[in-house]
C-alpha positions in Angstrom: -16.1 8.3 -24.4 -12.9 6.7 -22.4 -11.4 10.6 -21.5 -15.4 11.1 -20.4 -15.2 8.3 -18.2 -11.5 8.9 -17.0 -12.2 12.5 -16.4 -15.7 11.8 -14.8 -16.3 12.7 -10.6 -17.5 9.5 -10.2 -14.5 7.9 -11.4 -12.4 10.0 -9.2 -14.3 9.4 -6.3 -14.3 4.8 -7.0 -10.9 5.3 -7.4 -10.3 7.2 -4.1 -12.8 5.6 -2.2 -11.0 2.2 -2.7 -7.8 3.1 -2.4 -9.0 4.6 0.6 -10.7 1.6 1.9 -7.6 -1.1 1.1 -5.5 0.7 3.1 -8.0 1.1 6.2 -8.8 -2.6 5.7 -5.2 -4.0 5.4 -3.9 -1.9 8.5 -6.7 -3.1 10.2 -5.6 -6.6 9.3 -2.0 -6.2 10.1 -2.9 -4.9 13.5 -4.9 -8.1 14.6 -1.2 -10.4 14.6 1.2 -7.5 15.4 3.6 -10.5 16.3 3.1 -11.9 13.1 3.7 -9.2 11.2 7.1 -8.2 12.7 7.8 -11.7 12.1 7.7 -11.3 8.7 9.2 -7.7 8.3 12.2 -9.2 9.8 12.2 -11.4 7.1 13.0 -8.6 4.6 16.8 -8.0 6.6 16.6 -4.4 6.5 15.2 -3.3 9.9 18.3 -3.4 12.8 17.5 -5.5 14.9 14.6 -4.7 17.8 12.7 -2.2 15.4 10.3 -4.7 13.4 8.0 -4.1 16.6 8.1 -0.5 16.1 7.4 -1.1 12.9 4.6 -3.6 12.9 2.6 -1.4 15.2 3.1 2.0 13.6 3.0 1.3 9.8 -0.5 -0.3 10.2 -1.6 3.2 12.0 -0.1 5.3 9.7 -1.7 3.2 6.7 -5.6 3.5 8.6 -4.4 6.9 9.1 -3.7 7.8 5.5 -6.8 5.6 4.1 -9.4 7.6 6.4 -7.4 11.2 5.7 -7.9 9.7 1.7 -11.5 8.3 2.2 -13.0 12.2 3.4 -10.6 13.6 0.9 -8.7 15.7 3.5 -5.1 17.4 2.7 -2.2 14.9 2.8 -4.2 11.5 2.8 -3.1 11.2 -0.7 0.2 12.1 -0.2 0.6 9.9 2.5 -0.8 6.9 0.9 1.3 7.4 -2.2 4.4 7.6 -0.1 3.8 4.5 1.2 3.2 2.6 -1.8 6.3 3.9 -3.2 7.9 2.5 -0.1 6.6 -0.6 -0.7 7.7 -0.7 -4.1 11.1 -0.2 -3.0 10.9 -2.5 0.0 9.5 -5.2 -2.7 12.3 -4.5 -5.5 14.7 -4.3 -2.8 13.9 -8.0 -1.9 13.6 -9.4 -5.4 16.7 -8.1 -6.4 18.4 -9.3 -3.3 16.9 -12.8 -4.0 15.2 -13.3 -1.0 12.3 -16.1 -1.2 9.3 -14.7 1.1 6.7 -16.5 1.3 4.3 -14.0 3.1 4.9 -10.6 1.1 3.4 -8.8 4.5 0.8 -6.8 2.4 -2.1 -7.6 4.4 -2.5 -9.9 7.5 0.1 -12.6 8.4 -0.5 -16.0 7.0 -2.5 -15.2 4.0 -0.8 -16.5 1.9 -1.6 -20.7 0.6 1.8 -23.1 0.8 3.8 -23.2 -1.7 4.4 -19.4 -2.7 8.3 -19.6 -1.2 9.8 -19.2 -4.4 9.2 -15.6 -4.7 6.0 -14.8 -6.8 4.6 -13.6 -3.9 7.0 -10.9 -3.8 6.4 -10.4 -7.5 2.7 -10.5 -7.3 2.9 -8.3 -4.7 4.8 -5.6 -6.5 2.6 -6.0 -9.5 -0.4 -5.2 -7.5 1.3 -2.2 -5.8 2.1 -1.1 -9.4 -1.7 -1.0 -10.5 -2.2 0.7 -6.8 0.5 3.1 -8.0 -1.5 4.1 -11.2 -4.6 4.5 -9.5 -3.0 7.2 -6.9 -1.6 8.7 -10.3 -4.8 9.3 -11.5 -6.0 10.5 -8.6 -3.2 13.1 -9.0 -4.3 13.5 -12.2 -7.6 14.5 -11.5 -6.7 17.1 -9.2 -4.1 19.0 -11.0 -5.6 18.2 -14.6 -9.8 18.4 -14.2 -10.5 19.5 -11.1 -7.8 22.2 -11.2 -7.4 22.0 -7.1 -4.0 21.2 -5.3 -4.7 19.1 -2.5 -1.0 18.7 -0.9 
């Protein structure tokens, strides 16, 4: 019954459809405060100095990018958006181990976060929901390779 429902078409496409969708909807987010968001990439200390701009303007492109390429199931939208969560994993790690006490993990628009989340868990709450993002992007990859016996790189 579970391997039904794991290997089913309509699983696939829930799965991709909102993975798709968060990362449309969160770049969208991110680029309403551009300012805001820089802000708080700066916060992470590994950006020299000057690029947080860059970076607050591009990443949320490449992210709406990567969601629509993912969303009409187009060649590299799952690459893209698996890349990125990785990244985000390692930017999220990077700052835990480091010790760093962010209060806004930057995961979707500036300021969502409620006071009192500047001891850390947002960081780790953060990387705990990239994690489950993570395995759903895995079984995505799974599906392709495994049922659908399609390479979609």
């Amino acid at each position: 019954m579970i391997v039904r429902v794991i290997s089913s078409i309509w699983t696939y496409r829930v799965v991709r459809i909102a993975l798709a969708g968060l990362f449309v909807v969160v770049g969208s987010m991110k680029l309403t405060d551009m300012q805001a968001f820089a802000r708080v990439i700066e916060e992470y200390r590994i950006l020299p100095h000057g690029f947080a701009p860059w970076v607050a303007l591009l990443l949320p492109i490449a992210e709406i990018i990567a969601g629509v390429l993912l969303f009409f199931d187009k060649r590299g939208g799952l690459t893209a958006v698996t890349g990125m969560i990785i990244m985000f994993l390692i930017v999220l790690g990077y700052a835990m181990a480091a010790g760093l006490t962010i209060g806004d993990c930057g995961c979707f628009e500036p300021g969502e976060l409620p006071e009192g989340t500047e001891d850390g868990s947002a960081l780790r709450d953060a990387f705990i929901r990239d994690l489950v993002m993570l395995a759903g992007a895995a079984h995505l990859y799974w599906w392709r390779f495994r049922v659908a016996q399609k390479v979609y790189l």
